[in-house]
C-alpha positions, 0 to 999 in steps of 0.5 A: 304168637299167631293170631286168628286174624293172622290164620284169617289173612293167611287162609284169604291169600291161599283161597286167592292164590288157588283161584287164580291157580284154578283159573289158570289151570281152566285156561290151559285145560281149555287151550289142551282141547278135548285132552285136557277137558278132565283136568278142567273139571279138577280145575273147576273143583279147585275154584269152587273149594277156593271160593268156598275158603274164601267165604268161610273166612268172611264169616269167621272174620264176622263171628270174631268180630262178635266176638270182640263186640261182646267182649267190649260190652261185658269189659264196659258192663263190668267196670260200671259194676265196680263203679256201682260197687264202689259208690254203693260202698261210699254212699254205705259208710256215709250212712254208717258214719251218720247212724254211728253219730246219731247214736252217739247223740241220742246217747249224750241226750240220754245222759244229759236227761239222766242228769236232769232227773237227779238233778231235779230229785235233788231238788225236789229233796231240798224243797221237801227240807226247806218246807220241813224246817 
């Protein structure tokens, strides 16, 4: 699989190549003399389009590498979410498993004060016996 760094490297080495191409092409139009002084204005194009390549490339190169740096900071953003996610789900069944106790205590408590009451009707029910006999 071609990466767009790899299309990057190869459109920066065409540019290159025509540059130099065009410089070589303006040297020997202006060693032609007047006959190749239309062919120095073709080579005079071709540099322009190479330079203009070549900073094109600079400023894709520059927007992938937002790109990545956006790419990193919501991978980042992410996993500290699931982070969260996950103390937030332990810190939920800590609370759950402490109001389940609690419950169970309160309910206990709420037997055992069953317990005392009948206890202590019984009781009223004996002294009301003893005083009777």
């Amino acid at each position: 699989a071609i990466s767009a760094g790899d299309i990057i490297v190869t459109v920066n080495d065409v540019s290159e190549r025509t540059h130099l191409l065009a410089l070589n092409a303006a040297i020997e139009a202006a060693a032609a003399g007047e006959s190749g002084r239309s062919f120095a204005v073709v080579a005079s194009e071709m540099k322009l389009l190479a330079d203009q390549a070549k900073a094109a490339t600079g400023q894709v190169r520059g927007i992938l590498g937002e790109i990545q740096r956006g790419i990193n900071t919501s991978v980042m953003l992410t996993e500290e979410a699931v982070k969260r996610a996950a103390s937030g789900k332990t810190r939920s069944d800590t609370t759950q498993r402490t109001i389940e106790e609690i419950t169970a205590r309160v309910e206990e408590n709420v037997q055992t004060f069953q317990q005392i009451v009948a206890s202590t009707n019984q009781q009223q029910l004996g002294i009301e016996q003893v005083m009777g006999a």
